[in-house]
N, C-alpha and C positions, 0 to 999 in steps of 0.2 A: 923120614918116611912120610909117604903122604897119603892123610886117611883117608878110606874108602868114600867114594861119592854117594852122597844121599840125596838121590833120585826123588821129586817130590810126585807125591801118589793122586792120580784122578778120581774121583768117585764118582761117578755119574747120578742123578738121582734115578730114581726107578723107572720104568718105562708108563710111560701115564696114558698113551693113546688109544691102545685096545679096545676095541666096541664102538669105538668113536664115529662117526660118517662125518665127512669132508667140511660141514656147517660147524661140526662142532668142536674142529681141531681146532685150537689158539690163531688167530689172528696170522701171526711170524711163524706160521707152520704152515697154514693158507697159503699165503705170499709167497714162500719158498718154493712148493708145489706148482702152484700156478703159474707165477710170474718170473720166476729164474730157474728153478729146473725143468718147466713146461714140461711135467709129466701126466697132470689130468686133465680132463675133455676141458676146454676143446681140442687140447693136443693131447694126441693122442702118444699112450706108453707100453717100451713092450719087457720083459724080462730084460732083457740088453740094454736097454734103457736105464732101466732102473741099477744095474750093475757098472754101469758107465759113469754114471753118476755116483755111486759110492767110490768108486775110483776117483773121481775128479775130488769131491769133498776131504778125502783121505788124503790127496796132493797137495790140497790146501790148507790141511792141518800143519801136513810137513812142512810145508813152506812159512804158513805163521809162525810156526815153532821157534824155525831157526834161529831168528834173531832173538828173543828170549830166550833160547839154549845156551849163544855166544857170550851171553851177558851174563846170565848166571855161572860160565865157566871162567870167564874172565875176574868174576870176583869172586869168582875162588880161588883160583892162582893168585891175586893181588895180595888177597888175604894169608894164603900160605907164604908167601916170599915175604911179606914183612913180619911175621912169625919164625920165619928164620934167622932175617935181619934183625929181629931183639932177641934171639939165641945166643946169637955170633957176637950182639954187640955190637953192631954198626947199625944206627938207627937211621935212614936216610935224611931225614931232618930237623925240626926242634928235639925231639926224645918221647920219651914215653907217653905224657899226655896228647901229643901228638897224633901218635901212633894208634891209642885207643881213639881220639876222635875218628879220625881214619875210619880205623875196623868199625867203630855204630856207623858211621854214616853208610859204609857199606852194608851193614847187614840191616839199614834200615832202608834202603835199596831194594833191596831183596823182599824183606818183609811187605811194602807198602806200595811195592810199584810191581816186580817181576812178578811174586807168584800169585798176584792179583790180574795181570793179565795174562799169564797163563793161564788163571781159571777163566776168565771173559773168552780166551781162544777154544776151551775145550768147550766152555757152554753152548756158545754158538755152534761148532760145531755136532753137539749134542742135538741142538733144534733141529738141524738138516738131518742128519741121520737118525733120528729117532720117525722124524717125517717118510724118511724109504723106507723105514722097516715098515709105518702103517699102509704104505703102499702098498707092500711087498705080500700080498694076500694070497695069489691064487698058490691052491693048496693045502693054504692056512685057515680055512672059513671056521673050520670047527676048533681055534686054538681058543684057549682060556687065557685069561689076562696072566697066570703063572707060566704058560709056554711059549708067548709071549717077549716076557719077561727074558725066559732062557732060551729063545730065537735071540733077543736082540744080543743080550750076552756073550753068544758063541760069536756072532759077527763083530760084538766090539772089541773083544780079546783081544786078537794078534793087532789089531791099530791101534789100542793102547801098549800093549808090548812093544809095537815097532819102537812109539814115542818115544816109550823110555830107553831103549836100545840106541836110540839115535841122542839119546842125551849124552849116555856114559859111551859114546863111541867116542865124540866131542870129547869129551871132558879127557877120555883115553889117549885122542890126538895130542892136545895139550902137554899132557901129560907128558909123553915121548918127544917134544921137543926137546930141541939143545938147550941149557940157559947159561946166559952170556953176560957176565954181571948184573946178574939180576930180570935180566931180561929174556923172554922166548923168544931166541930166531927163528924163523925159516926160511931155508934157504931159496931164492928166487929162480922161480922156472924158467927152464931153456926153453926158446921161442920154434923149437922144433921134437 
């Protein structure tokens, strides 16, 4: 049986822009605003704008993601199939010290390289979004730094959900493949 996937968790840090005017956002909050989302004067922004572009940044997470999803599920199956392979007894090559070099170099993979730029993919994407929400004011004039806080909250939710929904979906995929001496087929698409 293959044990449940554990999903590695984002923690955002706190929302820090509230009260802020435009001089005083961070530098790479500025830039973002100005020069790639062109939502402050002198281009001008409207609600739709600003909703258009959490769309577009939310896309771009997805799509960062993917490839550190494919890679942390890949050495997870790697890892499970030569765990079964020293079950069974068929070590696929020298043997046991072998096998554990194998599994650290993998989970030092993991540890030193994926879920360090998983966190680089979500930070960034935290600067941009954290930057709409200080846009995101009219209506908001009278908000405290704790409402805030739990404005940005509610809109980060279901895009950190998706993320991880889109991990164990992957990982799900995987999972339901055929394995074929050790290996996961799938089977190649009809061209119609």
């Amino acid at each position: 049986m293959i044990p449940p996937f554990s999903v590695p968790v984002y923690e955002p840090l706190p929302y820090a822009l509230s009260g802020l005017s435009f001089t005083q956002l961070p530098m790479y909050t500025q830039h973002y605003l100005l020069d790639i989302a062109k939502l402050v004067p002198p281009h001008a922004h409207k609600v739709n704008s600003i909703l258009d572009e959490h769309s577009i940044i939310s896309l771009a997470l997805y799509i960062s993601l993917t490839r550190n999803d494919i890679a942390l599920v890949n050495l997870r199956y790697e890892t499970i199939v030569m765990a079964r392979d020293l079950e069974r007894g068929i070590p696929r090559q020298a043997g046991v010290q072998w096998h554990l070099a194998a599994q650290n170099k993998r989970l030092q993979t993991v540890l030193d390289t994926l879920l360090p730029e998983r966190e680089i993919i979500f930070n960034e994407f935290m600067i941009k979004f954290d930057a709409l929400v200080w846009l995101d004011q009219e209506g908001r004039e009278n908000y405290t730094p704790e409402d805030w806080q739990r404005y940005r909250n509610v809109l980060l939710k279901p895009i950190l959900d998706h993320t991880s929904e889109q991990l164990v979906a992957r990982d799900e995929y995987v999972r339901n493949l055929p394995v074929i001496n050790g290996y996961y087929y799938q089977a190649p698409s009809l061209p119609y």
